[in-house]
C-alpha positions as CSV (number, residue, x, y, z in Angstrom):
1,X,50.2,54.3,-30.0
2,X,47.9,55.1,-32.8
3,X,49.0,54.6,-36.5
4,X,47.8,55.2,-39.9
5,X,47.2,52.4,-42.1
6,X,46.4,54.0,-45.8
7,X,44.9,52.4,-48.4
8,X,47.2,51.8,-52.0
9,X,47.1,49.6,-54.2
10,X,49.3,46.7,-53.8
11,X,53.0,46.2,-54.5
12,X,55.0,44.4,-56.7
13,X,58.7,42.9,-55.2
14,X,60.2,45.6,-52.3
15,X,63.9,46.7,-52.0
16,X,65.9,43.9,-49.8
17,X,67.9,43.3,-46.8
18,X,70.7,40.5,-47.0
19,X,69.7,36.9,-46.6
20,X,70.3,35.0,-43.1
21,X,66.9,35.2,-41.6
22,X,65.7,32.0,-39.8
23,X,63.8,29.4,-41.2
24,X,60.2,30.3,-42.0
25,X,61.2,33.8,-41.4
26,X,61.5,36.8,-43.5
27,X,64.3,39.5,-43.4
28,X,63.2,43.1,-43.2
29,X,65.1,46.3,-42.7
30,X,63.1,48.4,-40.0
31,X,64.0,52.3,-40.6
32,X,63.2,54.7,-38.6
33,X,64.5,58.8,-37.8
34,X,68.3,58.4,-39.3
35,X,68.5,54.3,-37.9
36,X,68.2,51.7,-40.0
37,X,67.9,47.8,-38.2
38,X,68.2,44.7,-40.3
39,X,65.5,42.0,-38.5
40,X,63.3,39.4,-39.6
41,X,59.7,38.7,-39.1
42,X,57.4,35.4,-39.4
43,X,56.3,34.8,-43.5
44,X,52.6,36.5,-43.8
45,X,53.7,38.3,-41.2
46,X,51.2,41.6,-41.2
47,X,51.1,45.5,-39.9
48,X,50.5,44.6,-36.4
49,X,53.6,42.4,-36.7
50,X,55.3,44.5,-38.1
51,X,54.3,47.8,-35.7
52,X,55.5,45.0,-32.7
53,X,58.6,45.4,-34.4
54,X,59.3,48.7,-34.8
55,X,58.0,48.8,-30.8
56,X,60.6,46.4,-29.9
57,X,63.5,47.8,-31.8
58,X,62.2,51.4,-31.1
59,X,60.5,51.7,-27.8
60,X,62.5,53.7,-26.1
61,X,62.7,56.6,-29.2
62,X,58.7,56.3,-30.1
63,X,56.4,58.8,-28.6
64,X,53.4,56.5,-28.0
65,X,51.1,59.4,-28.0
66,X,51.9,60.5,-31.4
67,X,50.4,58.8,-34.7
68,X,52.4,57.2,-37.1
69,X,52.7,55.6,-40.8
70,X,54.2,52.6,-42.2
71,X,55.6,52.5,-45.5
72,X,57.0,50.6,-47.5
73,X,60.2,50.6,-50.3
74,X,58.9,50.2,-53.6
75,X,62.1,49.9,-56.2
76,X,59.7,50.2,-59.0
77,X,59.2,53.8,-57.6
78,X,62.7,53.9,-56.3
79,X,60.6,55.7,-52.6
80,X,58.9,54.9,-50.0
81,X,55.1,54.6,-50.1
82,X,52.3,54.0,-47.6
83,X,51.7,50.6,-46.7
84,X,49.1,48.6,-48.6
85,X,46.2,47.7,-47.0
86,X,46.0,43.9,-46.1
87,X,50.2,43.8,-46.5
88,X,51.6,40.6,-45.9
89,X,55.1,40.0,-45.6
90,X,56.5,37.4,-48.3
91,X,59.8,38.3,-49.5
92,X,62.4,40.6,-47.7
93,X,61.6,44.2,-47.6
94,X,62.6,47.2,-46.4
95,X,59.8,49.1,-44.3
96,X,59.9,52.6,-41.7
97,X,57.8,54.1,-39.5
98,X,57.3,57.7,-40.2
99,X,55.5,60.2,-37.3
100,X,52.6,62.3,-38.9
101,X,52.9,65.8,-38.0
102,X,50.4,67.9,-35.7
103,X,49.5,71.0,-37.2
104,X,49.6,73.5,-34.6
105,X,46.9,76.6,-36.2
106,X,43.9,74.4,-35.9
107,X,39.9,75.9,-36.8
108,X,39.2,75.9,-33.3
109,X,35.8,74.0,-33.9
110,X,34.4,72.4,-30.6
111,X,31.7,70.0,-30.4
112,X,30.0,68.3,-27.1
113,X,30.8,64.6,-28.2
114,X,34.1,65.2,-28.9
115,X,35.0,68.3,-26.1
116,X,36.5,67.5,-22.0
117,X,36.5,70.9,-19.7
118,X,39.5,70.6,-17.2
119,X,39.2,72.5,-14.1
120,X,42.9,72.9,-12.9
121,X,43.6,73.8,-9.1
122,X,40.7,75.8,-8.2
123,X,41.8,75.8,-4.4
124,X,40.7,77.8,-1.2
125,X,44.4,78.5,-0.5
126,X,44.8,80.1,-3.5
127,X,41.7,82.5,-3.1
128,X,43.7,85.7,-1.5
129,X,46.5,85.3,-3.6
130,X,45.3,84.7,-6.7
131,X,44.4,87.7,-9.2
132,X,40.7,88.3,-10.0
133,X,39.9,84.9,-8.0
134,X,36.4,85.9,-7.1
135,X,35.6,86.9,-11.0
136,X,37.0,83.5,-12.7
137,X,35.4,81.5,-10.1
138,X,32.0,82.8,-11.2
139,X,33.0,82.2,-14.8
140,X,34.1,78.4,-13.9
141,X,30.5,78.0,-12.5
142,X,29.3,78.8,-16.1
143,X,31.1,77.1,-17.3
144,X,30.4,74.0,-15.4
145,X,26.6,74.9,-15.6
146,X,26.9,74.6,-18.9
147,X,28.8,71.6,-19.3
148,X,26.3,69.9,-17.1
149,X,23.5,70.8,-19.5
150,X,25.2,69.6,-22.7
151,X,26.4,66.1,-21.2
152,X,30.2,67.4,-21.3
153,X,32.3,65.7,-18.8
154,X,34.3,67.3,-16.3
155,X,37.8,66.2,-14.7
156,X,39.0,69.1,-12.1
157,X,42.6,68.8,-10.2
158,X,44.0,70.2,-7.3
159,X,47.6,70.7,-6.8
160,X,49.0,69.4,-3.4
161,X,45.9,69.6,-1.6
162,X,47.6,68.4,1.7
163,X,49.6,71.7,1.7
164,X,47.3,73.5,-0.4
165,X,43.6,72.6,0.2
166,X,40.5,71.7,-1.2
167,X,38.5,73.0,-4.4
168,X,36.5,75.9,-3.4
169,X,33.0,75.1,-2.8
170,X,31.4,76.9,-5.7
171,X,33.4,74.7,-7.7
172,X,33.2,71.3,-6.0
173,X,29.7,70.8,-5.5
174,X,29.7,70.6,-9.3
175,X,31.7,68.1,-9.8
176,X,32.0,64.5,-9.2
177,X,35.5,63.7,-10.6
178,X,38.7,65.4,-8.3
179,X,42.2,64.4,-9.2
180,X,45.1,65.1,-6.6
181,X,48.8,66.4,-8.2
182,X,52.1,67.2,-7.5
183,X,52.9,68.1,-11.2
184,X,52.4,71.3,-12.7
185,X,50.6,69.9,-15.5
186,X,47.7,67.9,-15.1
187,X,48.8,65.5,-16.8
188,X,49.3,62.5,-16.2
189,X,47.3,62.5,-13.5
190,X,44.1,62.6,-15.6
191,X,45.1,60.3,-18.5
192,X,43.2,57.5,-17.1
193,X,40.3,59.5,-16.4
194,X,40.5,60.7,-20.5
195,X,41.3,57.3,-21.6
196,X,37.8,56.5,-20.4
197,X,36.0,59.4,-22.7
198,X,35.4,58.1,-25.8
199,X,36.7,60.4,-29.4
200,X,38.0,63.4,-27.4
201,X,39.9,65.6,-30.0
202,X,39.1,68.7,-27.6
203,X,39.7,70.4,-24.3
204,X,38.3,73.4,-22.7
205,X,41.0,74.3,-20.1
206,X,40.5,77.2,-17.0
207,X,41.9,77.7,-13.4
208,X,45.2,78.8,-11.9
209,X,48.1,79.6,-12.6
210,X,47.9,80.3,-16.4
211,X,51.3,81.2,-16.6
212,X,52.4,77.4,-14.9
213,X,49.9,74.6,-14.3
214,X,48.0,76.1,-17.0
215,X,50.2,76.6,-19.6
216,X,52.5,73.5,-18.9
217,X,49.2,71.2,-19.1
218,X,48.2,73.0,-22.1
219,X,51.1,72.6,-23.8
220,X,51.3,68.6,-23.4
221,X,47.3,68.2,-24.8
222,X,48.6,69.4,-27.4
223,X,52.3,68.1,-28.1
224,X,49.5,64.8,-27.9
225,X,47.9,65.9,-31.0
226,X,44.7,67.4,-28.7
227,X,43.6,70.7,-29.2
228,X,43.0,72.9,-26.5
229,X,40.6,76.0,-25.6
230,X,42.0,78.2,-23.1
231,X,39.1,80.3,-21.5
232,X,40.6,83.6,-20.0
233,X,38.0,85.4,-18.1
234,X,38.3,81.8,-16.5
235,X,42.0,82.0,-15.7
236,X,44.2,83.6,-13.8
237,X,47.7,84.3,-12.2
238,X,49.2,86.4,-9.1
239,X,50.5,88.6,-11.6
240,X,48.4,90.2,-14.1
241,X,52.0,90.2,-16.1
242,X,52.5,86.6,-15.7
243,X,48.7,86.0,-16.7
244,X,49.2,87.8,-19.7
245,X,52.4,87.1,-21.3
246,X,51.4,83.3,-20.7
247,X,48.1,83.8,-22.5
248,X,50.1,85.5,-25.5
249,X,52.6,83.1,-25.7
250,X,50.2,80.1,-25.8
251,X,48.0,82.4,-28.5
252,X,51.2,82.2,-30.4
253,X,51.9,78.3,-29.7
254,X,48.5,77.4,-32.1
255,X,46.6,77.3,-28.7
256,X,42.8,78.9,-28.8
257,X,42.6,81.4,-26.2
258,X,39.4,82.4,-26.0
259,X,36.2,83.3,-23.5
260,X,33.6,81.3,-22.0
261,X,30.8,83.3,-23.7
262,X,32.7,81.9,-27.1
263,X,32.9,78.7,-25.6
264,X,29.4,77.9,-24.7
265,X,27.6,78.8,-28.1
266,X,30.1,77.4,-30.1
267,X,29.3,74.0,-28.2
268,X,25.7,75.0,-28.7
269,X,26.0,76.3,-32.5
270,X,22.8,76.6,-33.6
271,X,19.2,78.5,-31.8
272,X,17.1,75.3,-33.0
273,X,19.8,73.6,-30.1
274,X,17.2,71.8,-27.6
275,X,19.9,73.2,-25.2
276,X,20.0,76.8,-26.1
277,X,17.3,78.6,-24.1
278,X,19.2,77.1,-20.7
279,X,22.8,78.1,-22.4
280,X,21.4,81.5,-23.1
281,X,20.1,82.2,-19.9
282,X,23.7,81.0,-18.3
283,X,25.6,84.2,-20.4
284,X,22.6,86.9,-20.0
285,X,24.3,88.8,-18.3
286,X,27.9,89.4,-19.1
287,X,30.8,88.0,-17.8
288,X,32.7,89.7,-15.6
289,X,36.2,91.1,-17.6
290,X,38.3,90.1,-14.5
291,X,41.3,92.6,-15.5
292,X,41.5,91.8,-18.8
293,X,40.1,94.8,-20.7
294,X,42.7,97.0,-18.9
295,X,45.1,95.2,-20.4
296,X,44.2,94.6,-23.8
């Protein structure tokens, strides 16, 4: 769990909690949503005492994945206030841990350093059935080309591959990194693979179906606080309906839908890029519209 820890000026005396704490031990009120748990916690005791706490009071109503806040009851103020950096506990206090909010309408910025491209379920099984297969594949290859020459890792999924089959060739022999499922969403079954990639804040998501694995992944990144890039000349469905409605709804979710074109030179951003000349020749020629012009 990842937490704020703000930086105030210290705090005079905190609002209390009744006495009968143990010996050497401080008595604390630990608030958080509408509960409120009277505790205690060692004297000097600190945040990451105090976030051990909450965790073991809590656990089972915290969302690990989400960032959080500690504050602190000041009665001069007669409110709460963000903890003071360096807080040590010497007197009873009253204290709650408060998750930050993820905006949802983001400014879509992407940056190689900070940027994962997920492949999702680009099977051999799904080649006759899915819409427009042969044009997002070609688009995928782009966009693989072009992660390998910016240094942009890569983690690609297949669903069931027992039943279902292998990645597609064009696909595979790009890759190094191939995670089997049974979930829709690719999650979790990459999160030890992303927990491995340093400062990700984005992920450039394509493959099938958009209107299930596609959408379900894409909703968890970002109930996670990750934003994510659809690319939809690199996605598709069974259903040109399906397809569609699942790339307006996600539009409409915060989510970037965008296109691989877009992709690419925002990750390259500038024609001074030591990378450009390869990017550019990579998007030349156009990218196929794979049913979606018809339908816009």
């Amino acid at each position: 769990m990842a937490a704020a820890e703000p930086v105030v000026p210290m705090l005079p005396n905190s609002g209390g909690v009744g006495a009968g704490a143990p010996s050497g031990t401080v008595p604390v009120l630990f608030c958080f949503s509408v509960f409120a748990r009277p505790s205690s916690v060692p004297h000097g005791a600190g945040y990451e005492l105090l976030i051990q706490k909450f965790l073991s009071l809590y656990g089972d109503q915290i969302d690990m994945h989400r960032k959080f806040v500690v504050q602190l009851f000041a009665e001069e103020w007669g409110q709460y206030v963000d903890l003071p950096k360096g807080f040590a506990v010497s007197e009873r206090c009253k204290v709650r841990l408060v998750p930050l909010q993820i905006q949802l309408t983001t400014l879509g910025n992407l940056t190689p350093s900070s940027t994962v491209f997920f492949c999702c379920d680009m099977q051999e099984r799904f080649r006759p059935a899915i819409k427009y297969f042969g044009d997002i594949i070609s688009v995928g290859q782009r966009l693989l080309q072009g992660a390998r020459i910016l240094g942009i890792p890569v983690i690609v999924t297949e669903q069931y591959p027992k039943g279902l089959g292998s990645t597609v060739q064009e696909i595979f022999r790009a890759v190094k990194l191939v995670l089997p499922k049974t979930k829709f969403s690719m999650l979790p079954e990459v999160e030890a693979a992303l927990a491995e990639i340093p400062g990700v804040r984005s992920v450039v998501l394509f493959g099938v179906e958009t209107h299930v694995c596609i959408q379900q992944t894409a909703l968890e990144l970002v109930g996670r606080g990750i934003e994510v890039h659809i690319v939809a000349d690199a996605t598709s469905s069974r259903s040109m309906m399906d397809r569609m409605f699942a790339l307006e709804r996600l539009a409409r979710t915060g989510i970037i839908v965008t296109t691989s074109e877009a992709v690419l030179l925002q990750l390259v951003a500038d024609k001074d890029h030591p990378k450009f000349k390869e990017v550019q020749n990579l998007i030349k020629a156009s990218a196929p519209e794979s049913g979606l012009l018809s339908k816009v």
